[in-house]
Each structure stands twice: as C-alpha cells, then as structure tokens.
C-alpha positions as CSV (number, residue, x, y, z in Angstrom):
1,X,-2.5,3.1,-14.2
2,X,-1.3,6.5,-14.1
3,X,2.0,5.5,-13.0
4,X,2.5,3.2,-15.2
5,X,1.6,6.0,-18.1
6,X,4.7,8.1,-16.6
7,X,7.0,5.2,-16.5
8,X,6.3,4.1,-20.3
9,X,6.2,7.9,-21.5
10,X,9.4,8.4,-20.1
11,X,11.3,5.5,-21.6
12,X,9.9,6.6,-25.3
13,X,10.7,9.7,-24.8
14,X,14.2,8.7,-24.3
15,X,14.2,6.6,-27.5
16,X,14.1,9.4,-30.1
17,X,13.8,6.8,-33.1
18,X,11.3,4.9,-30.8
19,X,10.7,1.3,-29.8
20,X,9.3,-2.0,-30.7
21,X,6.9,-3.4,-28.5
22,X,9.4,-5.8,-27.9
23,X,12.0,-3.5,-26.8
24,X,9.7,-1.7,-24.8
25,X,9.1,-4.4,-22.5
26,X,12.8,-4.8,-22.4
27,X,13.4,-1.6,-21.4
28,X,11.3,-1.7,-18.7
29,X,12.8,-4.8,-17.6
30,X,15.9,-2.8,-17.1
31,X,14.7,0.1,-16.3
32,X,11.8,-1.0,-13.6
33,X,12.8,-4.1,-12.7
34,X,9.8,-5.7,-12.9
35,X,7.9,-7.4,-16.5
36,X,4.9,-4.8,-17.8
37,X,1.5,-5.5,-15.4
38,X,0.0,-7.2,-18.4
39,X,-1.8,-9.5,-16.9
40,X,-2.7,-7.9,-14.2
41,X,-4.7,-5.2,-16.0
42,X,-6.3,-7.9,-18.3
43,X,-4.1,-7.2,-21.9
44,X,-3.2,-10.2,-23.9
45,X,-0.2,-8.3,-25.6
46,X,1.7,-5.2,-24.8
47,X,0.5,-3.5,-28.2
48,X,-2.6,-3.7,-26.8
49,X,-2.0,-2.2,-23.6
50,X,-0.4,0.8,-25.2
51,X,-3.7,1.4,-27.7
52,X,-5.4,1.9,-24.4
53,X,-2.9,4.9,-24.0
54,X,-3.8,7.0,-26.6
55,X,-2.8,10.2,-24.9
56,X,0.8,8.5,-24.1
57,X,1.8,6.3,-27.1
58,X,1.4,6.7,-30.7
59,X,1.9,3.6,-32.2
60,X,3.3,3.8,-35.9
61,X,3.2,1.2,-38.9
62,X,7.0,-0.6,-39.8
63,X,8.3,-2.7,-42.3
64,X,6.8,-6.2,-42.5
65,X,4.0,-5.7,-40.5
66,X,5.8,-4.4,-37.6
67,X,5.0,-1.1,-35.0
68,X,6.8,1.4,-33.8
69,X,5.6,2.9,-30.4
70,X,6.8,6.9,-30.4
71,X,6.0,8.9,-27.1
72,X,3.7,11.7,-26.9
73,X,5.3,14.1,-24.8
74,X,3.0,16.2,-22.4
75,X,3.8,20.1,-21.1
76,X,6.0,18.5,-18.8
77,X,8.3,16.3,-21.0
78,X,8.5,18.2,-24.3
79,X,11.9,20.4,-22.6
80,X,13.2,16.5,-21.6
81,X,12.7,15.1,-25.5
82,X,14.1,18.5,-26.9
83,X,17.2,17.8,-25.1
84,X,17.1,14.1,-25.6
85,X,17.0,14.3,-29.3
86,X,20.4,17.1,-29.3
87,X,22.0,14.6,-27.0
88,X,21.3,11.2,-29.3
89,X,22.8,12.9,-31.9
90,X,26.4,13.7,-30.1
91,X,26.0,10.2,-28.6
92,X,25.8,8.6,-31.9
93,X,28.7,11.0,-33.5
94,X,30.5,9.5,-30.3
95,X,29.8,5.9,-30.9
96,X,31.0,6.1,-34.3
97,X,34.3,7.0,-33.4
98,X,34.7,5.0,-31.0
99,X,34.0,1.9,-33.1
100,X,36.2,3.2,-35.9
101,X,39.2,3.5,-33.4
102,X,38.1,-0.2,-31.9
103,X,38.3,-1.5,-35.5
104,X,41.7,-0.4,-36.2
105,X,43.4,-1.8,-33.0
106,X,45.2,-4.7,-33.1
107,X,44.3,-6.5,-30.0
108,X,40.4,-6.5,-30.6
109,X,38.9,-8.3,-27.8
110,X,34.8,-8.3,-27.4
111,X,35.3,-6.6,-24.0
112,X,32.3,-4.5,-22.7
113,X,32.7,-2.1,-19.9
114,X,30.0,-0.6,-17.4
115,X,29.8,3.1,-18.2
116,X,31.4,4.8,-15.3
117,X,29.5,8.2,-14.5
118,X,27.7,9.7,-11.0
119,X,28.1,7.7,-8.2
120,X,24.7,5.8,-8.1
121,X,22.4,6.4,-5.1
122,X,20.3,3.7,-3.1
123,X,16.8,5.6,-2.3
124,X,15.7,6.0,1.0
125,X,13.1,3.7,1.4
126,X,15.3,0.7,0.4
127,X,17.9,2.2,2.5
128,X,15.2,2.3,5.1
129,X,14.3,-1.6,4.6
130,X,18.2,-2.4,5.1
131,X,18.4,-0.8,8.5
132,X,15.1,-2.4,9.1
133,X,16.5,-5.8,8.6
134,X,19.8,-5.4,10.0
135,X,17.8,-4.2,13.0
136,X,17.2,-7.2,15.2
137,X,20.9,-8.8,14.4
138,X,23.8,-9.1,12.2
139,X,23.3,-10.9,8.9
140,X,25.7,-12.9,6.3
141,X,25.7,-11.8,2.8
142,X,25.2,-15.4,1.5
143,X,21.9,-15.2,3.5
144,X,21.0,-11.7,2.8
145,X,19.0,-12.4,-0.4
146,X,16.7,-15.3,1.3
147,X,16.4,-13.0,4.3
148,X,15.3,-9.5,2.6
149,X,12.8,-11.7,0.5
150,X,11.4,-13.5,3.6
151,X,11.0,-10.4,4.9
152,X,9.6,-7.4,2.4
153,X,8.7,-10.2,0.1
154,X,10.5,-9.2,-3.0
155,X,14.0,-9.6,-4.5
156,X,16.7,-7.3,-3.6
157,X,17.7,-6.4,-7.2
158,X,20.6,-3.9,-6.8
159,X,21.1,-3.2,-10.9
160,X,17.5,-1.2,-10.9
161,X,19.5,1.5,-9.0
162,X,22.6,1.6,-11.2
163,X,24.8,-0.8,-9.0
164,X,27.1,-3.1,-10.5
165,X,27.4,-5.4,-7.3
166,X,26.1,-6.3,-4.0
167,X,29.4,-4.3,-2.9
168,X,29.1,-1.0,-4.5
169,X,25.6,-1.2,-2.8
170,X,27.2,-2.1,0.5
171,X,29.6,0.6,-0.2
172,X,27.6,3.2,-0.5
173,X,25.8,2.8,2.9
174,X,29.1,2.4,4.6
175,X,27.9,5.1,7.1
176,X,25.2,2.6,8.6
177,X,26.3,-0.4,8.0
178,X,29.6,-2.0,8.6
179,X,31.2,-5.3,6.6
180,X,33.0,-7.7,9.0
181,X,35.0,-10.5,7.3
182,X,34.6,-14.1,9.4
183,X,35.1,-17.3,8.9
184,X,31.3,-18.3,7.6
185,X,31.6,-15.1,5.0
186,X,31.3,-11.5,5.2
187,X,29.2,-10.4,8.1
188,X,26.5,-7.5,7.6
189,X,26.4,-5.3,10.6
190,X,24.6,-2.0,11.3
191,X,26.4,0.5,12.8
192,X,24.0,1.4,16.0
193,X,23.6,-2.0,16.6
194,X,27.3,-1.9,16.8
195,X,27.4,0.6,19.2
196,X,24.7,-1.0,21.3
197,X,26.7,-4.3,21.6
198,X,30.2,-2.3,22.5
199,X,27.9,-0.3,25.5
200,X,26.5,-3.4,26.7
201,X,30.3,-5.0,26.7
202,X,31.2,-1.9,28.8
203,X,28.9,-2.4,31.5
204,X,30.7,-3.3,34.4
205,X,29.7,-7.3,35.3
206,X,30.0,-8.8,38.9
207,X,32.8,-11.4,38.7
208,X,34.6,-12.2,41.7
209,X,37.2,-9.6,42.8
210,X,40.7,-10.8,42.1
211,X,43.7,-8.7,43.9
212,X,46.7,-7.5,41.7
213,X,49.5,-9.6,42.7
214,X,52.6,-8.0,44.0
215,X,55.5,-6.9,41.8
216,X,58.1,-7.3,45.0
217,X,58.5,-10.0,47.0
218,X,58.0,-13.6,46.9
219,X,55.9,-14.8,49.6
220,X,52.7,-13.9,48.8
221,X,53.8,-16.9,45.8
222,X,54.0,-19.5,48.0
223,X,50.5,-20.5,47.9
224,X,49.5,-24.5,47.7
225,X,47.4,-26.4,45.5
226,X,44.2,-25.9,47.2
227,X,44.0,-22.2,47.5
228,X,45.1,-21.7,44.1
229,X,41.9,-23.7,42.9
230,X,39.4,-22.7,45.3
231,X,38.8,-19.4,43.4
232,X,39.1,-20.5,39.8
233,X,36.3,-23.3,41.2
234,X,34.3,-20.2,42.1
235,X,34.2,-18.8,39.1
236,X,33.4,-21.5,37.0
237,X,30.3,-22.2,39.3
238,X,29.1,-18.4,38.5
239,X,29.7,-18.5,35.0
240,X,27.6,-22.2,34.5
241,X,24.7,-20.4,36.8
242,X,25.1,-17.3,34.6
243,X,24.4,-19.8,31.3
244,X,21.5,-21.2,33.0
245,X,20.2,-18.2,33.5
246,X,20.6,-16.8,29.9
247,X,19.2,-20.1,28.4
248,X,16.3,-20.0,30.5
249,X,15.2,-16.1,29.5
250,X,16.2,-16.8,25.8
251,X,13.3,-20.0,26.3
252,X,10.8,-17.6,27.8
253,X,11.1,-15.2,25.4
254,X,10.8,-17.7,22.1
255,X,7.9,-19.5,24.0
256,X,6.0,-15.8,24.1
257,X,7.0,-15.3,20.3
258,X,5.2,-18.6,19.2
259,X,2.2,-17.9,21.6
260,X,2.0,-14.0,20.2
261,X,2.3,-13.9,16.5
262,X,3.8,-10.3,15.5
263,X,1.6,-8.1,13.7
264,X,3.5,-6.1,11.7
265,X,4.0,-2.3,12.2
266,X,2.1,-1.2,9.3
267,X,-0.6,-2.8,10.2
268,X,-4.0,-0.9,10.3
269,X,-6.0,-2.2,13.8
270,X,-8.1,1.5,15.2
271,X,-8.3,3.5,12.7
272,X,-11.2,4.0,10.3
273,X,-11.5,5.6,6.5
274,X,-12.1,9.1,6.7
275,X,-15.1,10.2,3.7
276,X,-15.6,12.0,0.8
277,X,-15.6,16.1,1.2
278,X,-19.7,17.0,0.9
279,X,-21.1,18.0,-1.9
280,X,-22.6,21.6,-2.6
281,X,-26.0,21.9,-2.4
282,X,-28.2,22.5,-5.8
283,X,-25.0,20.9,-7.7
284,X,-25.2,18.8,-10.2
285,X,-23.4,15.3,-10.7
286,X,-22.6,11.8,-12.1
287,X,-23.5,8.9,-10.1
288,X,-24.0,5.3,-10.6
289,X,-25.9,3.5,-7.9
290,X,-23.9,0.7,-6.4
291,X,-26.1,-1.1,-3.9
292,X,-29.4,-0.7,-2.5
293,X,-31.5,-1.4,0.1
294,X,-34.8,0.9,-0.6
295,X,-35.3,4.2,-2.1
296,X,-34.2,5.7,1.7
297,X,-31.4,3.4,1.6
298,X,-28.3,3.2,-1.0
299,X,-24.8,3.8,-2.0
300,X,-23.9,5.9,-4.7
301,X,-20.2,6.7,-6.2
302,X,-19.5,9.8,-8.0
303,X,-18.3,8.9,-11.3
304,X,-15.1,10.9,-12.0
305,X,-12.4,9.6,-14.0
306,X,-10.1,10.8,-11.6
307,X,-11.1,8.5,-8.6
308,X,-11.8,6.0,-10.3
309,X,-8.5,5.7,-11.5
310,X,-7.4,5.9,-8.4
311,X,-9.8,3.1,-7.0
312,X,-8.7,0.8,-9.9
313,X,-5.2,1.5,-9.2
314,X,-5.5,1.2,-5.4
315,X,-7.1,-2.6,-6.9
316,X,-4.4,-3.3,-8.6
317,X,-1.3,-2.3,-6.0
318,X,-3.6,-4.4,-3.3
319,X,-3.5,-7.8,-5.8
320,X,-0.3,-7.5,-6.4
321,X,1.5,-6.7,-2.8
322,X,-1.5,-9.7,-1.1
323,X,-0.9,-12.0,-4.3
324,X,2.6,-12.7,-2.7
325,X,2.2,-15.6,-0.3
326,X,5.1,-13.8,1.9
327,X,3.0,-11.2,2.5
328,X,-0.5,-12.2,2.4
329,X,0.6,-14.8,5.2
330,X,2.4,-12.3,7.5
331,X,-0.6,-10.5,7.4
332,X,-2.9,-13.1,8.7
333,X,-5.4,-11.1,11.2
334,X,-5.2,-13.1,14.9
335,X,-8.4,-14.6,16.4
336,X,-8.7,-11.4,19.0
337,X,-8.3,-9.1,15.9
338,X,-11.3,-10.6,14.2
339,X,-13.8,-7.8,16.4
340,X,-16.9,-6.0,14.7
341,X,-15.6,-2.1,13.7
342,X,-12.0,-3.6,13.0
343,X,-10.5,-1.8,9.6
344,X,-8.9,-5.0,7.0
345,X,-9.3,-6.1,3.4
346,X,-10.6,-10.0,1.9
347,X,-10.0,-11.5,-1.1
348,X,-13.0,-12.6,-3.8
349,X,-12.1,-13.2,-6.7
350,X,-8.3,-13.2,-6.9
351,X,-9.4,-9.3,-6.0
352,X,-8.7,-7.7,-2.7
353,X,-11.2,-5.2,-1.0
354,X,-10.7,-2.8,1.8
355,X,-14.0,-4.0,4.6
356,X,-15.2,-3.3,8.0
357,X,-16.3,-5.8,9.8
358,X,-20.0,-5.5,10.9
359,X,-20.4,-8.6,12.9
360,X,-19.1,-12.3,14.1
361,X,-21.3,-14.8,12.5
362,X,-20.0,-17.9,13.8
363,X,-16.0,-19.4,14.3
364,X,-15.6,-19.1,11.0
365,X,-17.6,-16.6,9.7
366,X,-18.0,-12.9,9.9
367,X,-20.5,-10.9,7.7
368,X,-18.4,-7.6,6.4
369,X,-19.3,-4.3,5.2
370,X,-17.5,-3.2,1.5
371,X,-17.0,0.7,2.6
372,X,-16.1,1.5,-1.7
373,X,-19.6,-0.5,-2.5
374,X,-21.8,-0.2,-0.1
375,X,-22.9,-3.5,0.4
376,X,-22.8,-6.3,3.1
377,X,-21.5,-10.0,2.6
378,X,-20.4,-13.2,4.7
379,X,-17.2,-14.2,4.3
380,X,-14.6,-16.7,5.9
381,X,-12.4,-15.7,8.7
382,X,-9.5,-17.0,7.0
383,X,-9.7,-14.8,3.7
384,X,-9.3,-11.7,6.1
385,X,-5.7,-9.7,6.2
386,X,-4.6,-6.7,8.1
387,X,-4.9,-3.8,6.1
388,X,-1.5,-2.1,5.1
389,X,-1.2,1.7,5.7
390,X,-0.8,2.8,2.4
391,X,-4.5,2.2,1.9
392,X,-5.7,3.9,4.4
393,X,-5.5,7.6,2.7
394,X,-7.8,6.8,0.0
395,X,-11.0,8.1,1.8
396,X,-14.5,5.6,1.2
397,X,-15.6,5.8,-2.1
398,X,-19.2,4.9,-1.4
399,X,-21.6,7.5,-0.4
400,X,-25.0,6.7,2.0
401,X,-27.9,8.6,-0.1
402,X,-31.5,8.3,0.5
403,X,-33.8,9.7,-2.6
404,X,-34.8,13.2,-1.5
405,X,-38.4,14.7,-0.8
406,X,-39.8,11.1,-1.0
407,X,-41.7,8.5,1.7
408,X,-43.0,5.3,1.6
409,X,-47.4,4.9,1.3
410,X,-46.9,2.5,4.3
411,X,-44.2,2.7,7.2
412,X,-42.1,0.9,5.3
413,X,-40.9,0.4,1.6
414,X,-42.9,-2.0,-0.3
415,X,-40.9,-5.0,-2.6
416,X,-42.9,-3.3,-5.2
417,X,-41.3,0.1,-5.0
418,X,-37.6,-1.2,-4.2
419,X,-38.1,-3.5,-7.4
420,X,-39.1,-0.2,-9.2
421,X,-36.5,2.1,-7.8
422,X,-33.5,-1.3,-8.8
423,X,-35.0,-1.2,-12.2
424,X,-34.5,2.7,-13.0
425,X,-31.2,2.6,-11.6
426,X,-29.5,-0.6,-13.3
427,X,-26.5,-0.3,-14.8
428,X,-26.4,3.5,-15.9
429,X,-25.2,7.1,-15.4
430,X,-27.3,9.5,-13.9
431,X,-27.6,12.5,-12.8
432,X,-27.9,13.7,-9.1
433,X,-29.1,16.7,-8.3
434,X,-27.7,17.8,-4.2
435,X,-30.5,18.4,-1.8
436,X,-28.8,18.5,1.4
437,X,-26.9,16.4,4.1
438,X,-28.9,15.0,7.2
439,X,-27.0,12.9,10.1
440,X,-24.2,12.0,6.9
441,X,-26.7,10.5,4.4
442,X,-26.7,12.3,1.2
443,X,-30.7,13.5,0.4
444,X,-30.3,14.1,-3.6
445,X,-32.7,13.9,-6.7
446,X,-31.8,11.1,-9.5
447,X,-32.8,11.8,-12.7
448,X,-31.9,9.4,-15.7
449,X,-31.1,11.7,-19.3
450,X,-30.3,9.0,-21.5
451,X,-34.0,9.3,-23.0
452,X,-35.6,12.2,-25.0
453,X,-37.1,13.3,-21.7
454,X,-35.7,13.7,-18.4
455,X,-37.1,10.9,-15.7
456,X,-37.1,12.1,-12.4
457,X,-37.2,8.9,-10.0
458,X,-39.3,10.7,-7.2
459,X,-42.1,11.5,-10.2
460,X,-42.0,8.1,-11.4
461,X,-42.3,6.1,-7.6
462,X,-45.4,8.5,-6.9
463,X,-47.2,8.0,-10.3
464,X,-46.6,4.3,-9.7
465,X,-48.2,4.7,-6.4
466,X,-45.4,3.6,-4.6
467,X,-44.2,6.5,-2.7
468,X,-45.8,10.2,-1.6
469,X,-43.7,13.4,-2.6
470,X,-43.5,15.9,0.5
471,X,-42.2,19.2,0.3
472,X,-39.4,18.1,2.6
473,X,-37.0,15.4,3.4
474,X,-38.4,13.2,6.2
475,X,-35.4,13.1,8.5
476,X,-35.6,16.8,8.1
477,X,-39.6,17.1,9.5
478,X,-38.4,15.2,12.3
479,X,-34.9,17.4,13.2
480,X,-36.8,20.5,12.5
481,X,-39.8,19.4,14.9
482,X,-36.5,18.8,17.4
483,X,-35.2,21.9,17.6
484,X,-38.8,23.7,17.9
485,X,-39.4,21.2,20.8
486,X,-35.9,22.5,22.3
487,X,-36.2,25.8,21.7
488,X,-39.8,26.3,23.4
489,X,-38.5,24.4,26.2
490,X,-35.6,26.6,26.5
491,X,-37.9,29.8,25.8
492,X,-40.1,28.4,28.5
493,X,-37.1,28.1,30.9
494,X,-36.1,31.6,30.3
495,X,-39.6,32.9,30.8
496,X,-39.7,31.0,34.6
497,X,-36.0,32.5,35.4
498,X,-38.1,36.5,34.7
499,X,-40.9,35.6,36.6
C-alpha cells in the first residue's frame, strides 16, 4: 500500500492542473504498466481508493458533478512540484508555438513523433531476467514473448521503460547480448554463451589423422579405388558412433529432467523466519490476541500501523505473484519437500499465507503452523507452494506470550478459565504491560482500557476462581530453582577440590 501511495503521488504531482479519476488510471497505465490494484485491495471505483489516501490525494469538486484529484506533496516532493509547475508553464508557451507554426504550413499531415530525449535505460533486474533466459540457449525474437512469459510469468512490455521497440531494447544491451540474422528470424544470443560455444568448437576432437599431400611429385597420386575409400569409410563409421553416443546422453539427461522436477533457485527449502526484536521490560504496548490455547498459551501481534502495513502489503504482493498460474504451478512443492519444519506458504481463501509445516497427517494432508497468527490448521498437500525469497525478510509477526504472574487451581487450565480468558480478549485493543522473556515466550500483563476502569486479566481469572496469582512467573520458579540446584552442586564441587 505504501508503494502504491508513492507511485500515485508522484503522477499528481506531475499534473499541476491535476487529474480525473479517469486520467489517473490512465496514467498509470502508462506509466506502471500495470491497471490500479483495485480489486485486489477491495475498492469498487478508483475515487474510492484515493479517499482512503487522505494524506496523498485531495480530491476536488468539478463541473457537472465531476472530481479533480490534486497531489498533496510531502517534505520530499514539494522541491519536485515547485519545479514541475515552472516547467508546465515553458512547456505550454512551447506547445503553443509549435501549433501555431503547424497551422500555418501547407502540407499539414496528422503526423505524431516520439519525443527524442536521454537514451532510455533497461533496469537491472529485467536486464538480469534477459541473461537469465538467454542462459540455457539461444532464442528467436518471434518466440521471445511466449518464452519470457512462460518463464517469469509476466509480459515483457518494453514501452514501461521508455523504449519505442523490441530493438531499441535489444540495442541497448548489445554488450550481452548479440542479434544473429537466420533463416527462421533474428536469433537472440548472449554473448558468454557465445564465447562458451566458440571454446568448445576449439577443443581439439579425435578424427582420424589425415597426412598433407605432397606439393611435388606425382606418385604418391596414383592410388586405386580401394585405398582412396577405405579412410573416408572410417570416418563415416566414427562420426555415426559419435551421433549415437550424443543421442543417447541427450535421452539420459531429459529422462532425469522428467523424473527431477526443477525447483526454482529462489526457492525457500532450510531456512526459517527469524522473530521480532524483544520488547523492554516494564514497557507498555498495543496488542490484539490472535489465537489461543490457555491463559499460558497464546499469540499476540503488536499493533503498529507500520507492520501492519507491511503484513497487508506482503498479502497482497503474495496474491498477486501465486494468483498467476505460471508461477503458482512452477512452484509446486515435490513429495520429498513436503517434511515437518519445511518453510512454504498455502492458499485459503484466494489469500496466501507464509506456514511451517508441523506434521504429515496422511498422503494428502499435513496439519501447518500460521507463524503471523499463531495458530494450527490441516490443509491439503496440493495447496502448498515453495516459498519465494522475497518473503523471507519479513520476520514472524506472531508473538508466543503466556499471561504473567498467573497459574492454573489445578495442573492444568480448566475450559472454564480458557472460556473466560477468550471472552476478555475478543476482538479488542489492549494494553500489554512487558514482564519479561523466559525460554522465548513473552510473560506480559493484559489489561483492557476501553471501560471507565482498567481490567487487569490476572485480577479478573483469580476473582473468578480460575487461576492463583504468585509473585512470580511459573517458568521462572522453576529456572530459578535450576540454577540454585547448579550452583550448590558446583559450590559443593569446589568445597571437595579444598578439602
């Protein structure tokens, strides 16, 4: 979402007079090549998307029931619109000119001309994704549309970097890849594939040795039918063994492609998400409980606008790159892949979720842990897909707390006093207050402030005779008995070494 705030401010601000809802999305159309994410983030109508940006957009009343959307430019635009508006101005002085001097020519032709200015630039990641493709072998332009979409799973649309033509693109990367022209169509060739092929052609092959013939004399001519054949009968026999040969290792090899599918590089197989930074003790924050399990036993996510926007946006990138049947198939996780502990993401919902699987069910279930909720769920094998790098980075937004300074009556928590402790955390904002960390559970206080007085949840489970308050968290009686226990021993120890 906050990308798509910086791409909408900065095509208002370039419109000093503004734009139409209309010619917003058409702008960034051109600009983005891709339609606005509408649907995606649940608006009906762009107007409506942009009254969710009140910080970005101001949205102004036209003629005839019409709007104008102006940007609202930010500490780091305000330079950019100051030197926008100066340069509208001489653009418009310009254009005026131009179209009196148009009008009074006598061969007026509609003619329109691509504005000629720095030579455009392909970025480095797509420049990347060429040499990526070009990688295994040469391609044909009239197949290098079907190919890069098979492959990265979107269209190669070269106006979005200011290219005219598939040539100026190809022109501009002359120094990796190469243009051959052949009889099937221009041939796409990168250079250090090139350069590999011309080694391998250099390598010295074992033909048979033929002798230089003399330039004097004439007897060594005089050879008959049968010797002059004999060799070139050789050489045919090596060269038909040699084809055998190459057939039977290119067989071998496509018979271990179809029995190994290729998991792609990006591909996320041992590595786990790294978690939040720890919280100061005695702080004070926002949580809303996600899932729980008991009072000793539940995930919590600190509500800041700042990851949440970045969970939600995370969402969104993840339903829109596995939405695409391209990807989302070459992505399919293998049966040996499918192991408790293994990193991936499902889809429920249309939605896609980063989980761990916790454990094989059956051959086609597995039951998977939700490391941004906090809770557990079964799930089909097939809904499974490696999980791309990019989503790796964002560490695991849900946090394991247990309710500080609290036990159950019994051993164990009661129905009674998890029902309790679900219905005083449904569904709002509360307060935590930081106790400490034990083992990597969070031990806090909850405390709900949307009443006249303050309800403490620790207070409310005792007085419903549900739960005893001790002066200390459990976990921490038991590591503090722990180290007594090791430090007599080792006290002990010392005193036997004096003695």
């Amino acid at each position: 979402m906050e990308l798509l705030k910086k791409e909408v401010r900065s095509l208002l601000v370039a419109a000093k007079e503004g734009l139409t809802p209309r010619q917003l999305e058409q702008e960034y159309m051109a600009m983005i090549g891709r339609p606005l994410p509408l649907r995606d983030l649940g608006f009906q109508s762009t107007l409506e998307l942009v009254s969710n940006m009140p910080e970005v957009v101001r949205v102004c009343p036209y003629e005839k029931g019409t709007f104008i959307l102006k940007a609202i430019a930010d500490e780091t635009t305000k330079a950019i619109a100051r030197l926008v508006a100066r340069q509208r101005k001489s653009a418009r002085a310009r254009k005026s000119v131009a179209a009196r001097a148009h009008a009074a020519s006598p061969c007026n032709k509609p003619q329109s001309f691509p504005q000629r200015g720095r030579a455009p630039v392909l970025p480095a990641r797509v420049k990347a994704e060429l040499q990526d493709l070009l990688s295994s072998s040469p391609l044909l332009l009239l197949d290098f549309d079907k190919a890069f979409f098979r492959r990265f799973g979107r269209a190669f649309q070269y106006t979005q970097y200011g290219f005219l033509s598939m040539f100026d693109v190809l022109r501009s990367v002359s120094d990796i890849i190469v243009v051959e022209q052949t009889r099937a169509g221009s041939l796409l060739t990168l250079k250090k594939y090139l350069a590999s092929e011309k080694e391998k052609e250099e390598v010295p092959q074992a033909v048979p040795a033929v002798e230089k013939p003399p330039s004097q004399g004439t007897e060594n001519f005089c050879l008959t039918a049968e010797e002059k054949s004999e060799p070139v009968e050789t050489q045919a026999v090596d060269l038909g063994d040699g084809l055998k040969q190459l057939q039977d290792l290119e067989q071998s090899l496509l018979d271990k492609l179809i029995m190994t599918p290729e998991i792609p590089p990006d591909a996320v197989q041992d590595k786990s998400l790294c978690s939040l930074p720890p919280l100061e003790r005695r702080c004070l924050v926002g949580v809303s409980v996600e899932f729980i399990i008991s009072p000793s036993q539940f995930y919590i996510h600190i509500c800041s606008r700042e990851t949440s926007d970045k969970l939600q946006d995370m969402m969104f990138e993840m339903r829109q790159c596995y939405s695409n049947k391209l990807v989302s198939d070459r992505y399919i996780m293998p049966e040996s892949s499918v192991q408790p502990g293994q990193l991936c993401c499902v889809t429920d919902s249309e939605w896609w979720y980063r989980v761990v699987i916790h454990c094989v069910v059956n051959d086609k279930e597995v039951e998977v842990f939700y490391p941004d909720y906090g809770n557990l769920k079964i799930v089909q094998k097939s809904r499974l897909r490696f999980l791309k790098w990019c989503y790796l980075k964002f560490p695991a937004q849900a946090i394991p707390c247990s309710l500080a300074w609290v036990k159950p009556v019994e051993g164990t928590w009661s129905s009674a006093a998890t029902l309790l402790f679900k219905e005083l955390c449904s569904s709002k904002l509360l307060v935590g207050i930081v106790d400490e960390y034990v083992n990597g559970i969070l031990y806090l206080f909850l405390c709900d402030t949307s009443t006249e007085e303050d309800v403490y949840f620790h207070c409310v489970l005792q007085d419903g005779g549900c739960a005893h308050v001790c002066g200390e968290n459990v976990l921490s009686q038991v590591r503090r008995k722990e180290c007594a226990a090791e430090r007599e021993d080792r006290e002990r120890i010392d005193w036997a070494r004096v003695i």
